[in-house]
Each structure stands twice: as structure tokens, then as C-alpha cells.
N, C-alpha and C positions, 0 to 999 in steps of 0.2 A: 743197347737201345737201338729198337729198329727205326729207318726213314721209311715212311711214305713216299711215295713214286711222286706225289703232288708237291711236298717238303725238296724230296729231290731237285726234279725241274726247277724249280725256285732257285735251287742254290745253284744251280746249271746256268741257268738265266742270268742270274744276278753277277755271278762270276766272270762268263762272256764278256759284260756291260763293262766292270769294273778292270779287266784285261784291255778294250779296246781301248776305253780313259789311257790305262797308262802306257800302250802304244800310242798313244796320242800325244802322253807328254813325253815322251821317248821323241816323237817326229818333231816335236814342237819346238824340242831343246836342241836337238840337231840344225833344223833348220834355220832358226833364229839365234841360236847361240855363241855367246860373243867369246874374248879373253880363254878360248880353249875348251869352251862349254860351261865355264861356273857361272856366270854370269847369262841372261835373256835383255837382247834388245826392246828399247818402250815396243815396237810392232808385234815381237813375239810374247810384251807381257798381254798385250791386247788380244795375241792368240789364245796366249792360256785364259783369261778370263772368259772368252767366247768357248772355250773347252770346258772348262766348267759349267759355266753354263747351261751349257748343250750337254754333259752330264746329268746334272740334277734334272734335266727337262725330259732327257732319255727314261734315266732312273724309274721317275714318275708317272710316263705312259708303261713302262715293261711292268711296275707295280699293280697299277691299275688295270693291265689285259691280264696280267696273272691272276687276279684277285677274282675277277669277272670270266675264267674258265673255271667250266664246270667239267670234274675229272667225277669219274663212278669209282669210288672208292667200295 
């Protein structure tokens, strides 16, 4: 099964997105994290949820510019 160069990018794109997330929850848990790291403080839970957040909101503009470039296949 061959990729498309457009398929490619996508998965290029989307991979980055999904990498930076979980250097995010990597910093998030460090930072804020309690009891040796298994446990997040209420500030760092409010981190993670402003992370997600700001994931699904990322996700959804990198979908939306991806979608609306136009590649000459």
C-alpha cells in the first residue's frame, strides 16, 4: 500500500501534535507532581485539563489548515 505525500504530511502533522501533548504531560507531571510522581496536585490537575484542552483546540485548527491545503497530487 503506497502513501500519498498529502496522507503522509497528515500523519507528520498529527504525530508532532500528539508528541508535543505528551511532552506536555511529561512537564506537567514533573512539575506539579506529588508523592514521587504518582499522584498531581489540584493546580497540576487544572494544568492537565487546560492541556487538553489546548490539545483538542490545537488538534482542530492543524485539522482544519490541513484540510484547506491544497497539494497537486
Amino acid at each position: 500500500m503506497e502513501l500519498d505525500e498529502e496522507t503522509v504530511r497528515q500523519i507528520l502533522v498529527a504525530g508532532l501534535a500528539v508528541a508535543a501533548f505528551v511532552a506536555g504531560l511529561f512537564f506537567v507531571g514533573q512539575t506539579y507532581g506529588t508523592n514521587g510522581g504518582s499522584t498531581v496536585s489540584a493546580t497540576g490537575g487544572v494544568a492537565l485539563v487546560g492541556l487538553l484542552g489546548g490539545f483538542i483546540v490545537v488538534m482542530a485548527l492543524v485539522g482544519l489548515w490541513l484540510e484547506r491545503q491544497e497539494f497537486d497530487s
